[in-house]
N, C-alpha and C positions, 0 to 999 in steps of 0.2 A: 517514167523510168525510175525515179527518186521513190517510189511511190513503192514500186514493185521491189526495190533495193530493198529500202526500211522494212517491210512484211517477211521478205526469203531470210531478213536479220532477225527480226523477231519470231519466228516459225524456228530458225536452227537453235538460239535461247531456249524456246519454251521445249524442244526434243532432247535439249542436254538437261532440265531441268527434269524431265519427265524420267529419261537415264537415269539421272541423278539420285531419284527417289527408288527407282529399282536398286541402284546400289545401294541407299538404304535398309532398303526389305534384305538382302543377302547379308549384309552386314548384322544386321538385326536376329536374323535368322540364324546365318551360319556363322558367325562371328563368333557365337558363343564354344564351335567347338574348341578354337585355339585357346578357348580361358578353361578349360574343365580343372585342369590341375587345379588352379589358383581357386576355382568355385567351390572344389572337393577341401581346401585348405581352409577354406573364409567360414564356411556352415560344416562340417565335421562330416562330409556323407562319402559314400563311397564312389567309388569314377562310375557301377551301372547306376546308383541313386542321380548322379549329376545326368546323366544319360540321357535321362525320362525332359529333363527342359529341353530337348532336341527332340525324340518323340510327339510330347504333347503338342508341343506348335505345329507339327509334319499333320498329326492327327487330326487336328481342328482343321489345317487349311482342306486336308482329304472330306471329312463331314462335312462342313457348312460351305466350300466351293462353289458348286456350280450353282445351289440354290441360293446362296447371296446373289451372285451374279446374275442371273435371272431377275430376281428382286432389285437391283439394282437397275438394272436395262432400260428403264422408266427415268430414273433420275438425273438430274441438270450432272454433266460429267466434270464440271469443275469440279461443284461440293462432294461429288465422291472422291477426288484425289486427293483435295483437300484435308477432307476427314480423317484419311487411309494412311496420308503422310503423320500429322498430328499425332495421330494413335500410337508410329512408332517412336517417334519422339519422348512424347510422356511416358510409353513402357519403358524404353532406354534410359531414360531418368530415374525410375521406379528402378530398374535394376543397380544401377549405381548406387543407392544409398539406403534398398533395406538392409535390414540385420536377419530376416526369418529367410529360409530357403523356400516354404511355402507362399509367402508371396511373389515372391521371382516367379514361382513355377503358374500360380495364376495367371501373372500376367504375361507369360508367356502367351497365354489364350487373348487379349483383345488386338495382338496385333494381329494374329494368325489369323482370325474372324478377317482382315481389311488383305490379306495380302495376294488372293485371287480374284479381288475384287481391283484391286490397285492393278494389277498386272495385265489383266484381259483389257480391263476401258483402257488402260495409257497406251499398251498399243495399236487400240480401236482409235483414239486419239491425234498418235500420232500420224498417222496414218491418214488422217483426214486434214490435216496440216498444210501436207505439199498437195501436187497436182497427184491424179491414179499413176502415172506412169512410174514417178517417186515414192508411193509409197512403199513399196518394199526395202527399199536404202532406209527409210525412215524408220520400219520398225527395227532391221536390224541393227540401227545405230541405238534404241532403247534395248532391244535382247542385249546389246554389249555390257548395257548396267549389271547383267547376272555375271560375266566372267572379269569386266573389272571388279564386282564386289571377291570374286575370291580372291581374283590376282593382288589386291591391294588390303580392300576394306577387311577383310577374312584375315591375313595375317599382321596387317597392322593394329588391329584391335589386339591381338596377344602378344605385340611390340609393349602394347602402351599397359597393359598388365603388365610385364615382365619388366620391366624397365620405371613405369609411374606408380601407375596402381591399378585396380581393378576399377576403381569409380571412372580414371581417367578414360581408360577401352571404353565403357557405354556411355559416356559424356559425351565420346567421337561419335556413338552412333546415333547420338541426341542432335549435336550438332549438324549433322548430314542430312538429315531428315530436315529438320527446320529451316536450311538452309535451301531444299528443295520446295519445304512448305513456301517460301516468302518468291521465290521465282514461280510458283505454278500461280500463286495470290496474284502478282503483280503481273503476268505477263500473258495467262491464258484467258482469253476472254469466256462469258458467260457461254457455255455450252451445253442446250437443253434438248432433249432428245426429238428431235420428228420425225423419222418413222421407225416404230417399235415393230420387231417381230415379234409377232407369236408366242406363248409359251408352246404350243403344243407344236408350232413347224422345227421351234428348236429341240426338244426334248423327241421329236420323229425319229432324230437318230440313232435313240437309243434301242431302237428297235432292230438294230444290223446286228445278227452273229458275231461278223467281220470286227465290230468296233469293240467287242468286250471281248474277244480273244488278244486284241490288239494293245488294250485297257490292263489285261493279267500281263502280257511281256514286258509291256511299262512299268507296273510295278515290279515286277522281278528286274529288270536292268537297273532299277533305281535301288531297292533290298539292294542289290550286287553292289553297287555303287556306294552306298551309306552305310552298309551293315560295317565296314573297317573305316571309312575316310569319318563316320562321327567320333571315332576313336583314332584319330590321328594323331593328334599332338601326344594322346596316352602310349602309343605302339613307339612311336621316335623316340620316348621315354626312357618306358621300361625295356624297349627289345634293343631298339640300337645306341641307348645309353646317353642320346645328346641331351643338352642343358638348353635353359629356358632362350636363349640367343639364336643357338641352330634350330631349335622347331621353329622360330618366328622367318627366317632363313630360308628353311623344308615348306613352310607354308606360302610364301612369296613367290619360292622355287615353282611348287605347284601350280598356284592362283596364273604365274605369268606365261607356263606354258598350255593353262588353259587356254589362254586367249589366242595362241600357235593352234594349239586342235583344234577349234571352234573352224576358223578358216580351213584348216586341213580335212578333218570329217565335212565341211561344206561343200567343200570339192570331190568329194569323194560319192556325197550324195548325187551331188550332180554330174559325175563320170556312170554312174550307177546303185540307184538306190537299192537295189534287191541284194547285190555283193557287200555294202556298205553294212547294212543290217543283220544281216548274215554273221559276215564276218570279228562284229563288234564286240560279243559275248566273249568269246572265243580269246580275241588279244587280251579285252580282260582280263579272263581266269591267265591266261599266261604272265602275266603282268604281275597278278599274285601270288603264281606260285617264285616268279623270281625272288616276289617281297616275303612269303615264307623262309625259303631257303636260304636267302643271302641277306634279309633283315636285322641282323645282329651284328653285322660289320656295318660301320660308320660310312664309308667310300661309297661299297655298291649301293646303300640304300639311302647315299644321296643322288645318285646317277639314277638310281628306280625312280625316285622320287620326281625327278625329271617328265620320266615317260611315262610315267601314272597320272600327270598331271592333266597331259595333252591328250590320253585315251580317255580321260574321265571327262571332261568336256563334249567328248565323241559323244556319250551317255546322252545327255541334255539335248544337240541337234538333233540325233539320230531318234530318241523317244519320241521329242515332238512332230517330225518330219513323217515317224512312221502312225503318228494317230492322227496328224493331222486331213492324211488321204483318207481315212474314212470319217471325216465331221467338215470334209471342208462345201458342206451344204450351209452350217452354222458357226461359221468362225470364230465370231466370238466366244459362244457356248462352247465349243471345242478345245478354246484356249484355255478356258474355264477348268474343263475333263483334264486334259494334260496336268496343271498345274495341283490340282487335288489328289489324281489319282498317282501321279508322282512322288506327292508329300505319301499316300498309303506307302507307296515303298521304300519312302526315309523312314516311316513309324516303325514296318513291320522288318527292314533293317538293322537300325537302332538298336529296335527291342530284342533283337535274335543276337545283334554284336552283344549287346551287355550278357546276353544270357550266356554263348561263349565266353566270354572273360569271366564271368562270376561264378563257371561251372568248368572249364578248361583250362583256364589262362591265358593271359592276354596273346600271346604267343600263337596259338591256333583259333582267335579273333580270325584270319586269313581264310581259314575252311567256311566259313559261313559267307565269306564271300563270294567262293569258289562254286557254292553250291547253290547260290541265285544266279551267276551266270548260264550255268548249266541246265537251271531252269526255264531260262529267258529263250535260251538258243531250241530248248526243246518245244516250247508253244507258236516264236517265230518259224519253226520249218514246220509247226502243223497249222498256221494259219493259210502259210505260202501254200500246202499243196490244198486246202478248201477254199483258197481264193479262185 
């Protein structure tokens, strides 16, 4: 009985550490959009020049994704989480204390290389932790690493810009990292793969219609999603005039009713996934056109800020839930697809917000959001009626 106590204590340790390290990766990731002001102030470049370090990382995890992961399938699963944490560590160090904007921007690239690779095994990991009946409690106690990193890690990183400094923000996401490095070191025992699928039963899937119409809505929900939220702290700025206190405030705000909608669109999947999917695009673009129109008053568009936070969390469960019913022959390779083909529509987001703001202004930044929603909701009803 002491026996089984001590292991269910060390199994929930090594799931908060495995969390831990996804919070990390978000931190690491998306962390940097709350510093753009202060990155566009430190190197002299413009908000779409600072843009491209949100891009390029989206970009890399989208290309080398699923084929790391694959290559990776083979390997003892400690040394790859091991590696995949390290990596963000060192980068987050490396951004603290260059002086060139082009190196930032490289190494934006070596974490991005480990962060679908870090993601698919720690929940293939965690998972194998508890008994089958548990592991789904288990993996969604690591998916919560993604919406505590926005609810916390995402705008405390632009607390400690705005308030410390910029070295202090990636010092924290140095810190977090290493601190998952030395729990996954000490507490996950050696885990060497024994039985490898396939390459070719996992990549079978790519052969579904179903899963590349399914693969385009993903990315257009995610474009929807990131073409305005990588220009967050910039739009709170310039359109509703707050100072560097209230974006850290609007970001928290955000980050904490993510983790409200994560539950909320869960329940929603599970009262009805076809109405839930359906319906997601849709409150989006409503949600924006609020943030258009009433975006330059202080009040409402902290109150928007609220219920943007908790529809955009919707984004994440509802992407994954809907690609995962066509890969759920290769789950892990699945998880793989999700997370890459998600970064293509942070990249091709990003890159369309900067292009409105550098050719618009930041002010109708909002229409490029509007019009990946409306893209998303148009591929989602032509998959449903060739399903």
């Amino acid at each position: 009985m002491e026996v089984y106590i001590l292991m269910k204590k060390v199994h929930s340790s090594l799931i908060i550490f495995l969390a831990l390290g996804v919070f990390g990766i978000i931190t690491t990731e998306m962390g940097i959009i709350g510093v753009l002001p202060q990155i566009t102030q430190k190197f002299h470049i413009s908000t779409s020049q600072a843009g491209y370090l949100v891009s390029i990382f989206a970009l890399i995890v989208a290309i080398s994704g699923p084929f790391l992961t694959l290559l990776a399938s083979g390997i003892n699963r400690k040394v790859i989480l091991l590696t995949a944490v390290l990596m963000f560590a060192i980068s987050n160090i490396v951004y603290a204390y260059t002086t060139k904007f082009e190196v930032m921007l490289a190494f934006r690239i070596l974490p991005a290389i480990f962060h679908p690779v870090f993601f698919s095994i720690a929940l293939v990991t965690a998972a194998q932790l508890v008994p089958p009946e548990k592991s789904s409690k288990a993996i969604t106690k690591v998916f919560a690493g993604i919406t505590v990193g926005f609810a916390f890690g995402v705008p405390l990183t632009s607390y400690l810009a705005e308030k410390i400094s910029l070295e202090a923000a990636f010092l924290f996401g140095a810190a977090v990292s290493m601190i998952a490095f030395i729990g996954i070191l000490a507490w996950l025992p050696s885990m060497p793969v024994k039985e490898k699928m396939s390459f070719s039963k996992q990549l079978g899937i790519l052969r579904k219609p179903e899963l590349w119409l399914t693969i385009i809505a993903v990315i257009f929900i995610f474009a929807a999603m990131f073409s305005v939220y990588s220009y967050f702290a910039e739009y709170l700025g310039q359109v509703a005039h707050m100072n560097g206190s209230w974006i850290s405030i609007m970001l928290m705000a955000f980050g904490i009713t993510m983790i409200v909608g994560n539950f909320l669109f869960g329940g929603f999947l599970h009262k009805s996934m076809t109405k839930t999917v359906l319906i997601f695009p849709l409150l989006y673009a409503a949600v924006y056109l609020f943030t258009y129109y009433l975006g330059s008053y202080v009040f409402p568009m902290a109150v928007i800020v609220f219920i943007w936070g908790a529809v955009h969390s919707g984004g994440l469960i509802v992407s994954q839930a809907l690609l995962m019913t066509e890969a759920k022959e290769a789950p892990e390779f699945g998880n793989s697809l999700f997370v890459s083909f998600s970064n293509v529509g942070i990249t091709v987001g990003a890159s369309i917000g900067g292009w409105f703001i550098s050719y618009l202004g930041i002010h109708q930044l909002i229409w490029s959001g509007i019009m990946f929603t409306l893209l998303a909701f148009l591929l989602i009803i032509i998959k449903m009626k060739i399903s």
